[in-house]
C-alpha positions as CSV (number, residue, x, y, z in Angstrom):
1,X,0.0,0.0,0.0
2,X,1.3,3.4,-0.5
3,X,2.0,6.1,2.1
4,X,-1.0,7.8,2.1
5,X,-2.9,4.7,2.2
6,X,-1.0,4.2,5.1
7,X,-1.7,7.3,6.4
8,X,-5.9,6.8,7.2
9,X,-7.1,6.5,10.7
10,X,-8.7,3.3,11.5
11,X,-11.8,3.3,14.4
12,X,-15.2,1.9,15.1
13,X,-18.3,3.3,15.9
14,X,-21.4,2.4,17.4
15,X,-23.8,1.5,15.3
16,X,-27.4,-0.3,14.6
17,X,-24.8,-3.5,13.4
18,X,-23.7,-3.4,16.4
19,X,-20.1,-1.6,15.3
20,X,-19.2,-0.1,12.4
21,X,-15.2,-0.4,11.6
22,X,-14.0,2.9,9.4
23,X,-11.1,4.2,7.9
24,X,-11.0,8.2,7.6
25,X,-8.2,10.7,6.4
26,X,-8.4,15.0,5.8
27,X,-10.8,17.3,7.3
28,X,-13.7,19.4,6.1
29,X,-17.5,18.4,4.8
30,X,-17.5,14.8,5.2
31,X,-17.7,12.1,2.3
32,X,-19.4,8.6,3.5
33,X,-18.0,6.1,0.9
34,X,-19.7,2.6,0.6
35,X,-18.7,-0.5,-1.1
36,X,-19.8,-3.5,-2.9
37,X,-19.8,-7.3,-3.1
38,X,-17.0,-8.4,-2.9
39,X,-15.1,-5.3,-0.7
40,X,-14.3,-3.7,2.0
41,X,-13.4,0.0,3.0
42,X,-10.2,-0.8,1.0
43,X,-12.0,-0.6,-2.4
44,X,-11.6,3.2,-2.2
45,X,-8.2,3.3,-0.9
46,X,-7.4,5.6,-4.0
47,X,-10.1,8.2,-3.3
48,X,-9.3,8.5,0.6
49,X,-5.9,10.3,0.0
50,X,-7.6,12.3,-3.0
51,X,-10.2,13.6,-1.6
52,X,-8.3,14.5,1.5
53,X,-5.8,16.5,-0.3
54,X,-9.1,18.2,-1.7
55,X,-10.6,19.7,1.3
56,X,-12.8,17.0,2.3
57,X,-13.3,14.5,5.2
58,X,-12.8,11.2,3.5
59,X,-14.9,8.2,5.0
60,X,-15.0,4.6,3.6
61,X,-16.5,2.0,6.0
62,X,-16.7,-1.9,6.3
63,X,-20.5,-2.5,5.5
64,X,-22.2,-4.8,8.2
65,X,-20.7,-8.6,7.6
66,X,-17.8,-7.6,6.2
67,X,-14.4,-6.6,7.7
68,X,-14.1,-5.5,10.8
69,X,-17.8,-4.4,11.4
70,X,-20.2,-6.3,13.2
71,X,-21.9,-9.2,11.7
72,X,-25.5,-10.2,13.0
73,X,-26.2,-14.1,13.0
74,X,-29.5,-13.9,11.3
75,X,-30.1,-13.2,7.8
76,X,-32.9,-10.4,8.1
77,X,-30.2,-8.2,9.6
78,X,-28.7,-7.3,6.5
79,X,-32.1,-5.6,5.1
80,X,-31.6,-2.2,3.3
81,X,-33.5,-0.7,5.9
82,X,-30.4,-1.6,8.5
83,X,-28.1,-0.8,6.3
84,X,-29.2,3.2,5.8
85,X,-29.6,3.1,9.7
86,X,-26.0,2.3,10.4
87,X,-24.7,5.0,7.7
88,X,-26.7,7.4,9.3
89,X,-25.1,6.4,12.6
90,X,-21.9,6.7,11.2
91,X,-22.7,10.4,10.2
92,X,-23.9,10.7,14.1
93,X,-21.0,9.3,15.7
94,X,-18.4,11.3,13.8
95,X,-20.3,14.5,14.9
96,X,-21.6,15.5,11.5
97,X,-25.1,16.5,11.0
98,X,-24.6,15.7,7.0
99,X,-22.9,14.0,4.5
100,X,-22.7,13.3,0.9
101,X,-22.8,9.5,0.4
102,X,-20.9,7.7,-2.9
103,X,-21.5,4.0,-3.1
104,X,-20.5,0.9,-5.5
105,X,-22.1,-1.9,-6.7
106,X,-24.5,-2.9,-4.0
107,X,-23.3,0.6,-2.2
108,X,-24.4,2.5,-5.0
109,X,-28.0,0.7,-4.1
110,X,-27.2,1.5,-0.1
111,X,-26.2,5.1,-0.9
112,X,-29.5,6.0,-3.1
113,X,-31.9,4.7,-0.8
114,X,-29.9,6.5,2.4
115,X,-30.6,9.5,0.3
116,X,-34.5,8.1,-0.2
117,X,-34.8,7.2,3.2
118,X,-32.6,9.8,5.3
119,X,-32.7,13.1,3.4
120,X,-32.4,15.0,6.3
121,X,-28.8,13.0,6.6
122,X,-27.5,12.4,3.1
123,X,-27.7,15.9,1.2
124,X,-26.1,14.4,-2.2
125,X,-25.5,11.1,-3.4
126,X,-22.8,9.3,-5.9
127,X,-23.7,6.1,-7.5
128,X,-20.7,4.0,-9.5
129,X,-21.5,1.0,-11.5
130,X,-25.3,0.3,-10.8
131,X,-28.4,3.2,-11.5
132,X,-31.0,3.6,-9.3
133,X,-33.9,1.6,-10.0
134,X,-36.9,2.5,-7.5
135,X,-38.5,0.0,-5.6
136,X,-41.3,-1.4,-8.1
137,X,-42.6,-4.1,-10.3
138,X,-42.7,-7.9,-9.3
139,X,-41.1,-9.6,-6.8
140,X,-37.2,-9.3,-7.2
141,X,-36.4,-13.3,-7.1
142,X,-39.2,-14.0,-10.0
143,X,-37.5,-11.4,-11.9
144,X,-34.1,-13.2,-11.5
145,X,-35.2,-16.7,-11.9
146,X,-36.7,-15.6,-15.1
147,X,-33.6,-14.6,-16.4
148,X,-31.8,-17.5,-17.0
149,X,-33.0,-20.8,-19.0
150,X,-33.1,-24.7,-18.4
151,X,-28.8,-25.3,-18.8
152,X,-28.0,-21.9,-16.5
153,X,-28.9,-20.1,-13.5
154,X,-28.8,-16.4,-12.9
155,X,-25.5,-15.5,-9.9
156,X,-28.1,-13.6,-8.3
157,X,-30.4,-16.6,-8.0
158,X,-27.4,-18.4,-7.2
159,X,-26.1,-16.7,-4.5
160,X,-29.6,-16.0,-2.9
161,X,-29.7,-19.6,-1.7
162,X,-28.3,-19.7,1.8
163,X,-24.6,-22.0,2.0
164,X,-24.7,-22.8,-1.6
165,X,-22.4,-20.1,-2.8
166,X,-20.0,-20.1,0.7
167,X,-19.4,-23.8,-0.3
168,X,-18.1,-23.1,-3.5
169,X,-16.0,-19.9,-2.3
170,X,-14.8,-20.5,0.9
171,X,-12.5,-23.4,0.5
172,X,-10.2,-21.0,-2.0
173,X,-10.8,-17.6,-1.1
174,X,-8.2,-16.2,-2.8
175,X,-8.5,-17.9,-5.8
176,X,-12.1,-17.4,-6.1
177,X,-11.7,-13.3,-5.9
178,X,-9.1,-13.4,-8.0
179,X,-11.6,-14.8,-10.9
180,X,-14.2,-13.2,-10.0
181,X,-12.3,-9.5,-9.7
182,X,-10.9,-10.4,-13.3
183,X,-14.2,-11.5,-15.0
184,X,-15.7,-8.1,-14.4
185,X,-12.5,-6.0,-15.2
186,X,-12.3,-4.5,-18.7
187,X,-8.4,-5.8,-19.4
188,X,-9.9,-9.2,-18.5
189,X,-12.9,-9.8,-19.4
190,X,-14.3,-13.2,-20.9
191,X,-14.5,-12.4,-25.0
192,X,-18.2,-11.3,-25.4
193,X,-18.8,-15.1,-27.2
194,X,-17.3,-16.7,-24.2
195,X,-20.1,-18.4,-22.0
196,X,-21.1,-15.8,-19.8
197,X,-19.8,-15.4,-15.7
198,X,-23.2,-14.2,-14.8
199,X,-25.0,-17.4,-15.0
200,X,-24.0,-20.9,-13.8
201,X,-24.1,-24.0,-15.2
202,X,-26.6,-26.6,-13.7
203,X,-25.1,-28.3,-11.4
204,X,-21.7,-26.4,-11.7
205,X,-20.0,-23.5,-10.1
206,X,-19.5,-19.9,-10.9
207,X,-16.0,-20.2,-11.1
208,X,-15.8,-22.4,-13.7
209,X,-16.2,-19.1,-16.0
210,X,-14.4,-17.2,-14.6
211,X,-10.6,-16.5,-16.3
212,X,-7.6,-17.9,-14.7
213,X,-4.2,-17.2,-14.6
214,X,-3.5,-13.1,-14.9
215,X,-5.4,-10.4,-12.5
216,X,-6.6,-7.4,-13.8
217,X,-4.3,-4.6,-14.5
218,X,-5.6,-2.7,-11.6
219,X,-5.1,-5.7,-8.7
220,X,-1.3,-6.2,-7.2
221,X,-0.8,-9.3,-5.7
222,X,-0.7,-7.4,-2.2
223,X,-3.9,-5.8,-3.0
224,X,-5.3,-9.0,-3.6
225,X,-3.7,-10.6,-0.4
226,X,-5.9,-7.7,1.7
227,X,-9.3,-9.0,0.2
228,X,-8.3,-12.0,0.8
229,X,-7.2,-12.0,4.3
230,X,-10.5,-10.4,5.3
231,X,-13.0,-12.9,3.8
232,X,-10.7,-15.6,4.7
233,X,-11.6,-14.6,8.8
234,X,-15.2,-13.3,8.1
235,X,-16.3,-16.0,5.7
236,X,-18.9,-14.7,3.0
237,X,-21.8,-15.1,4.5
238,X,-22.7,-11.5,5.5
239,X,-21.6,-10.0,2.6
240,X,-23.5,-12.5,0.7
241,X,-26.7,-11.7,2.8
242,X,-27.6,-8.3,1.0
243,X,-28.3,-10.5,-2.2
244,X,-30.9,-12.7,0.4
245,X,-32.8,-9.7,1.1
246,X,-33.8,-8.6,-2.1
247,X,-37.6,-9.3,-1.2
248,X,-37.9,-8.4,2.0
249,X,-36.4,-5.4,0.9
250,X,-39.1,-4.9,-2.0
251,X,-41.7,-5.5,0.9
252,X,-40.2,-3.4,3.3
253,X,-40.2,-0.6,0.8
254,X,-43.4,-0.6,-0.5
255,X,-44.2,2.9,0.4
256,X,-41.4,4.2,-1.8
257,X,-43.0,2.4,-5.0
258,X,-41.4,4.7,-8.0
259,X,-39.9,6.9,-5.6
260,X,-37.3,9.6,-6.9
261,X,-34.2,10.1,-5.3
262,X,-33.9,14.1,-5.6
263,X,-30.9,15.3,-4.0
264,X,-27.7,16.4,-6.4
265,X,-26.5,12.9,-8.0
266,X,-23.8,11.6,-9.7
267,X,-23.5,8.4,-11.9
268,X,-20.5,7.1,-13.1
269,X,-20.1,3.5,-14.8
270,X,-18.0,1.6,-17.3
271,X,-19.3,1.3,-20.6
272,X,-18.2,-2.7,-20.6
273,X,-19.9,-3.3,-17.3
274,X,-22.9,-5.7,-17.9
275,X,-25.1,-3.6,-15.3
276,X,-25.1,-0.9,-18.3
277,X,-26.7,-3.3,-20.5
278,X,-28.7,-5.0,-18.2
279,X,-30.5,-1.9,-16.3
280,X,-30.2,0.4,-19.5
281,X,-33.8,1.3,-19.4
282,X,-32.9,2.0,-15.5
283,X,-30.0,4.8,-16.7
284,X,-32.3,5.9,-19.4
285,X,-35.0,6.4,-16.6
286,X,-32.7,9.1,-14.6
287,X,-34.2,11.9,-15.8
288,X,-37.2,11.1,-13.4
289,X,-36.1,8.9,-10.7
290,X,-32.6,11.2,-10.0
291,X,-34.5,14.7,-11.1
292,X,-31.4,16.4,-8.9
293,X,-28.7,14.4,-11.3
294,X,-26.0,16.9,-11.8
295,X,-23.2,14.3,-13.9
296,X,-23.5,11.5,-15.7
297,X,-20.3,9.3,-17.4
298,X,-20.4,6.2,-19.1
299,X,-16.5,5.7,-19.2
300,X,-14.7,3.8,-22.3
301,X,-12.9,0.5,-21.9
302,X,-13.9,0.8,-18.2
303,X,-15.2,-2.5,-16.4
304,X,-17.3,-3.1,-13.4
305,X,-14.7,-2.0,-10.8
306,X,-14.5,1.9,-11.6
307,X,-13.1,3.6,-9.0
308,X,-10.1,1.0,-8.9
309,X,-9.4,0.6,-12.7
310,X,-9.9,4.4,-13.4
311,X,-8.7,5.9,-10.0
312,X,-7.3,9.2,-11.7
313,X,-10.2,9.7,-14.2
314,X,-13.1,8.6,-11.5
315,X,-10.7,11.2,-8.7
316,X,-11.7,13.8,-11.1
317,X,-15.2,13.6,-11.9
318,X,-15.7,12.7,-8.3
319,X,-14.1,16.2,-6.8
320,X,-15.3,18.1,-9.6
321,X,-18.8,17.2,-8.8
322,X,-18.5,17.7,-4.9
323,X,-17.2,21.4,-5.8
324,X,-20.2,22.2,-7.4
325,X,-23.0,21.3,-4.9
326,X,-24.1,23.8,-2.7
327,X,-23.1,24.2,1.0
């Protein structure tokens, strides 16, 4: 890790979870940064130092069930509703009364609906990789069941089954992040004719599309190693939770059917990320569900893991963006 990686303050905080473990470096309006499947805090090791040396109070936190941060037994824990409680504890406990929230991958999905949910909190919101699709239409496991035929299953679908996926990842940790990181990484990618990584073979694993042998341009070996090492002493059952509470999460928002998020947004993706494809109709749609969207990129030869393969590019559009909202 470099210096100023080295340089960030690690501490927990009470939270909802139970504790929430965060890493923090430079002072002034604070930035609550929220990763994905499969992360930690350390996905935005490369925006900590920059937006510290921009004037801003740079906070990237271990989502409950991963890390360092508390991780409740039962699966109902890990409801968006919990989730958007402990980031606005966060923003308690470090003796803010605001903060602008940037999330990936399933934090992009945390981020927008702690802006939905917790306006008086979150006064702008950054989404990476995935759009924000309001809560709506049928039940989210139909939808994904439906997507894949009689030879294939959906990762989604996959994953939503409780055990099934920690029994294919868990005995190689390492190895299985490594293909996964790499089969969503623009530099390598399967070719688009290669059987997809997104759906599993009957009776087979997810890994056995993934690529083997290099990492993506963007992973070191150390880097890797850090992953590793946490899901190796957490196991992946709480980060794999968020994907188990897709309908109670669709239940528990009912109220917010169609619901706009209208704060001052951001959206930022990589054009060869399959969640552009996929949820077109869902970017297309931002006009009326993010009515406050300020920026919008769609960035060449960029992947599904943005802020790590682009650091310098997304470091731009990120503090650009921030400069402009109001106080």
């Amino acid at each position: 890790m470099s210096q100023q990686v080295l340089d960030v303050t690690h501490r927990t905080v009470p939270s909802p979870a139970g504790r929430t473990h965060l890493v923090e470096q430079g002072a002034g309006p604070l930035v609550l940064l929220v990763h994905g499947f499969p992360e930690s805090w350390y996905s935005w090791r490369h925006q900590l130092p920059a937006l510290a040396a921009a004037g801003y109070r740079a906070v990237a936190l271990d989502v409950r069930g991963h890390g360092r941060s508390s991780r409740p037994a039962v699966p109902e824990a890990y409801r968006m509703r919990e989730l958007v409680a402990d980031n606005a504890a966060v923003v308690r406990a470090l003796g803010a009364e605001t903060a602008v929230v940037v999330g990936h991958d399933w934090g992009s999905a945390i981020a927008a609906h702690s802006a939905l949910l917790r306006p008086d909190v979150f006064r702008a919101v950054g989404l990476l990789g995935v759009p924000y699709t309001p809560r709506g239409g049928p039940r989210p496991s139909e939808i994904f069941a439906g997507m894949a035929g009689a030879e294939e299953e959906f990762y989604v679908s996959y994953f939503q089954e409780p055990g099934r996926a920690e029994a294919e990842i868990e005995p190689d940790v390492r190895g299985w992040l490594a293909g996964f990181y790499a089969a969503l990484s623009a530099d390598t990618m399967p070719a688009p004719d290669a059987p997809s990584p997104y759906f599993v073979p009957r009776g087979g694993r997810m890994r056995d599309r993934f690529p083997a042998g290099r990492l993506p341009g963007w992973l070191a070996e150390e880097e890797l190693d850090v992953y590793a090492a946490e899901f190796e002493r957490t196991g992946l059952s709480g980060a794999l939770a968020r994907y188990r509470n897709m309908d109670r999460d669709w239940e528990d928002l009912a109220e917010h059917d169609g619901a706009p998020v209208t704060q001052p947004s951001l959206f930022v993706a990589g054009r060869l990320d399959a969640s552009t494809t996929w949820l077109a109709d869902a970017i297309d749609a931002h006009t009326t569900t993010l009515p406050g969207l300020v920026s919008s990129h769609l960035l060449d030869g960029c992947g599904h893991w943005i802020q790590q393969e682009r650091p310098a590019e997304f470091n731009r559009l990120l503090t650009k963006w921030l400069a402009a909202l109001p106080d």
